[in-house]
Structures are given as C-alpha cells and as structure tokens.
N, C-alpha and C positions, 0 to 999 in steps of 0.2 A: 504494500500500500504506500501512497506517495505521505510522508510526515512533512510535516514543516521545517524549514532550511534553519540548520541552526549555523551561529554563528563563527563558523568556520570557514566561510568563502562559497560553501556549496549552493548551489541554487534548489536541487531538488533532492531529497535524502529517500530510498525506496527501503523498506522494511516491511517484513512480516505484520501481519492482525498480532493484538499482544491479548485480546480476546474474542469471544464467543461473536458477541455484541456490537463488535470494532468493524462495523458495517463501512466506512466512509462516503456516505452517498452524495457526496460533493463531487466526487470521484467520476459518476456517473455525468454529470451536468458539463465538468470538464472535458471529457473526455468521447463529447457530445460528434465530434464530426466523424469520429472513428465509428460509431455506432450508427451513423448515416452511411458509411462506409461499406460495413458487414450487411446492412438492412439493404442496400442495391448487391451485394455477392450474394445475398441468400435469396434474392429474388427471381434473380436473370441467371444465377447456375441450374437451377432447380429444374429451366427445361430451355436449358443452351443450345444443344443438340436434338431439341424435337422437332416434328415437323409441325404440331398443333400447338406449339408453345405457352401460352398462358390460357388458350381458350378449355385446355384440361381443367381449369379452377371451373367451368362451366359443365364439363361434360360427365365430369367425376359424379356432382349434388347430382346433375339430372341423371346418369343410371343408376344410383344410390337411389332416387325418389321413387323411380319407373320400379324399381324391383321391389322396396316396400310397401307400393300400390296393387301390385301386384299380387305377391306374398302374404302381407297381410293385412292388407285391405278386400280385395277381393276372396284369397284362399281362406285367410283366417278369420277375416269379416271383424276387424277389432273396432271398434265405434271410434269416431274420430269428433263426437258434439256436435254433430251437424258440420263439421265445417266438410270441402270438397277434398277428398282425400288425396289428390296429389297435392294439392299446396299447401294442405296439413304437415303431411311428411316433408314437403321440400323445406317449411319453416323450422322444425326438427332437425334437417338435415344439417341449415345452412348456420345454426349457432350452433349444435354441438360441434359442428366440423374446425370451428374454430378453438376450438377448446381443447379436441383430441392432436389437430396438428401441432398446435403451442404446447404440448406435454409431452409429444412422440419426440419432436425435435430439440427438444431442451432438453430432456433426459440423458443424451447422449455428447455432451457441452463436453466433459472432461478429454472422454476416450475421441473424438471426432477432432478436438481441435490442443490434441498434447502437440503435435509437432511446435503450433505457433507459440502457447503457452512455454516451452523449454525455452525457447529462443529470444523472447522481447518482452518485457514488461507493457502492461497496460491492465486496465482494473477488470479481473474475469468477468464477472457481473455482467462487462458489455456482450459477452457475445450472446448470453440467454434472453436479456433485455432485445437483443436486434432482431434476433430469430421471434419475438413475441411481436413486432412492429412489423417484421414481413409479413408475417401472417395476417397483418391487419387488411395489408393488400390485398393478400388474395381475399377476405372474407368479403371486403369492398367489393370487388368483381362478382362474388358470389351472392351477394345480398342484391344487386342493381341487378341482378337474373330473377331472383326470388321478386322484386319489387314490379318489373316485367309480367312473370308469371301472375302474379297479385293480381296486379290492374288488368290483364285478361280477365279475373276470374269474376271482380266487380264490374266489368263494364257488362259483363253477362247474367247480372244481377244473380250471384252467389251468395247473399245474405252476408256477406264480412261484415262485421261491425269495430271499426277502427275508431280508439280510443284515446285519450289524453297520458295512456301510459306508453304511447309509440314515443315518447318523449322521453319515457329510461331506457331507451337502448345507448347512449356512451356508460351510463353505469353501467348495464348489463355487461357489456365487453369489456371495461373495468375489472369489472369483479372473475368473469371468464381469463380473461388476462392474467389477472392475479392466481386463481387456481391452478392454470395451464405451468404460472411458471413457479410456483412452491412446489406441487409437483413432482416440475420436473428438475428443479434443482439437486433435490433431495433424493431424486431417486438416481441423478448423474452424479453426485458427492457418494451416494453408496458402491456407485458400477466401477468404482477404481480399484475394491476390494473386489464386489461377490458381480461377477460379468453376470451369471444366473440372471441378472435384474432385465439388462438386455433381452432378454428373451422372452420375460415376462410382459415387457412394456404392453407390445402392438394385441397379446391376447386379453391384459388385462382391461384396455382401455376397450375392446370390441364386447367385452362382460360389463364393465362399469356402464356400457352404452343401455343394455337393459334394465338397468336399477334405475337407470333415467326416463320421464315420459317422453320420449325423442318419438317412439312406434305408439304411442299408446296417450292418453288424457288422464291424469291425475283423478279428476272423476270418475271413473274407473274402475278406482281400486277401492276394493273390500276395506271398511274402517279399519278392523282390526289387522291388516297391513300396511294402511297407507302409514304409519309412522316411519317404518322402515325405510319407505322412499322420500318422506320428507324429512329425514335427515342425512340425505344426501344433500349437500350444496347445491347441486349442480339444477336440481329439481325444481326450484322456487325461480331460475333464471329463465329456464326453458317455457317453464310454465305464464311467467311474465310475459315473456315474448309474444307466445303465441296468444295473452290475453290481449295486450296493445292491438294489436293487427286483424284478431279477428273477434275479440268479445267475449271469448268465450274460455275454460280454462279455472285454476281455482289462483288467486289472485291472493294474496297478504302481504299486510307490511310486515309484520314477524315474522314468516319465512325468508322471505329478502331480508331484513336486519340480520337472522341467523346466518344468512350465505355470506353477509356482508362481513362479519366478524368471523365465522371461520376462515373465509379469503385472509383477512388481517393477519392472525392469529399464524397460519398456515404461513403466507409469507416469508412473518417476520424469523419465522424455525426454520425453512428452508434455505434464508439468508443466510440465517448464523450458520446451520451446519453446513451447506458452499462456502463460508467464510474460514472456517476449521480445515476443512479437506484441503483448501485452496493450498495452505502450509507446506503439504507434505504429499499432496497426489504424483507429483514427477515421482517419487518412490517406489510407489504402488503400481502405477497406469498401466 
C-alpha cells in the first residue's frame, strides 16, 4: 500500500496492510485512470477475436430467455403473475446476469492476474473494482435489449404496470455490485490456497440461481419456505426489479434494507480478507 512520504527525500514509501482493516480507499480514487484502463482490457478482450463481438451481451439473455420460456414456462407451466412470460424471464435474466458475471470474474482476480501482481505495484483492489464496471457495460447493452423487448410488449397492451420504483434500479446495481464483488473477493483470496474453489464457482452460482426468483415469482412460494429464499440477498433485488417495471412481484423496504446491509456487511469482510491474502499470495498462487 502506498504510506505517506516520510521525511527522508522519498516521494512515495510502498509497504505492506499493517492490518485487517488497513483498506486505503484513497488508493482506489488515485489510482482512478489505471482502473479506466483495465475497464477498456476487460471489455474489448472478452470478444477481440469474434466474429459477433459485443452483440453476444444480446444473444446470450435472448437464448437464456427462449429456453426458460420454453422449459419452464411452457413445459413446466411455472406462473409468472400474469406478466408475459418471455419478458418475465428476460427481466430475471438481465439482473441476475449481472450479478453472476461480476462474481465469476472477480473470483478468479489473484490466480488470473499473478503475473502482473509479481511485477509492478499498484492497489489490487483495482482490478476486481474494473472487472465490476465492465460488466456494467455489458448489462447497459443488455438492459436497452430488455427495455426494446419491454416497449414491444406495452405497445401491445400487455398489462405492464411500471412504477415509481423503476427509479431504484442504480441502487439495485449498487447493491448487485457490491454482492458480485464481496463474493468474489473472498472466494479469489481463498483460491490461492484451496484451487477446489475454482471449480466450484460456475456450479455454485448456476444453484444459487435457483434459490433466487430469476425462473419463478416470490409469490409463489409456500409461507412456510418462503423465509429460506428471502434470506437470500439477492431475492428482494430481483424481486424489486421486476416490481418497478411491471407491478407486480412482492415488494418491501425490509427486505431491500436487509440486502442493503448484508451487501455492506459482506463487503467490508471481503475487503479485509483481499487485504490479508494481498501480503503473502505471490507464496501460495
């Protein structure tokens, strides 16, 4: 971490966290253009080489949506509250997708980018932090598809009933943000010991997708389970979402307060334990 220059001549003195908590998030603000930097590499490598280039942030939600409509709309007939079952799911689609790519890709922060880490000093922080602002892009492109699909589905008078809460979608993505990258800090500060983690990511997060109403409406669920999934975080966001946009959905400010304070909570652990590993992962990696 960069200390303040003592008076010795030196301009910048770099040392080790002397603890847990020794977050320096000043670090982050500084160190602002580098992180603009990594946020165009992690955008424009991601499909350098394809031929469909970013229009995959497009075609990805929509066979995601098509095979949930499918599946279990049609095969398994799950009720979706009246709304029209493909824009149901593509609403579903297009915030959890932001959630699970910010957790998949930051998970992997230590083992993905040791080479640069051995070599130059700069505050690790930035590169989980860049990879959570790429992904903003692509959910940008993902969402003006979803808002397309939308205004199809109104202009055909689908009964949407869009609300004064389509106004918390930056918290929404706030707090998705904040999940995406506690996370995945914490689970890329573990993978320097136990790799095992690695391999768990992509299955655990396509299981956590279940325990979320992404295929399914909160209403839904049996009383006597719904506790289970509304102490999932990720529950009261989804659920919001899809209340803003179409009216329908179960709505609280106590469940969004709880998402908002385990986001916090979550974070600020994931920080510290990135901040401990940071010491001594060249070791391990």
């Amino acid at each position: 971490m960069a200390l303040p220059a003592q008076n010795d001549g030196w301009d910048l003195v770099i040392g080790p966290p002397k603890g847990w908590f020794d977050l320096h998030w000043q670090d982050l603000w500084r160190y602002r253009d580098l992180i603009g930097l990594f946020v165009r590499r992690d955008f424009v490598a991601s499909y350098k080489q394809t031929i469909l280039g970013p229009l995959w942030h497009i075609i990805q939600p929509l066979l995601t949506t098509l095979m949930f409509t499918m599946v279990f709309g049609r095969i398994a007939g799950l009720p979706t509250d009246g709304v029209p079952q493909f824009v149901f799911y593509m609403a579903g689609t297009t915030i959890w997708g932001y959630f699970a790519n910010c957790l998949t890709r930051t998970s992997n922060t230590f083992i993905a980018n040791a080479g640069i880490f051995g070599k130059v000093y700069f505050p690790r922080m930035v590169v989980p932090v860049s990879v959570v602002m790429s992904q903003l892009i692509a959910f940008s492109i993902q969402f003006a598809f979803f808002l397309c699909v939308y205004g199809l589905y109104a202009a055909k008078g689908a009964g949407l009933q869009p609300n004064w809460a389509m106004a918390l979608l930056p918290l929404l993505l706030v707090l998705m943000a904040g999940l995406g990258l506690g996370f995945g800090v914490i689970i890329s500060s573990l993978t320097t010991k136990y790799r095992d983690l690695q391999v768990l990511v992509g299955f655990g997060v396509q299981l956590w997708m279940y325990a979320t109403p992404v295929i399914y409406p909160l209403s839904t669920m049996p009383e006597r389970y719904r506790w289970i999934i509304v102490a999932n975080p990720l529950t009261a966001i989804v659920e919001t979402f899809r209340y803003g946009f179409f009216g329908t959905g179960v709505f609280s400010w106590p469940y969004l307060g709880y998402s908002a304070g385990f986001t916090a909570a979550l974070l600020l652990l994931g920080m510290a334990i990135f901040n401990r590993v940071e010491r001594t992962f060249m070791d391990t990696v």
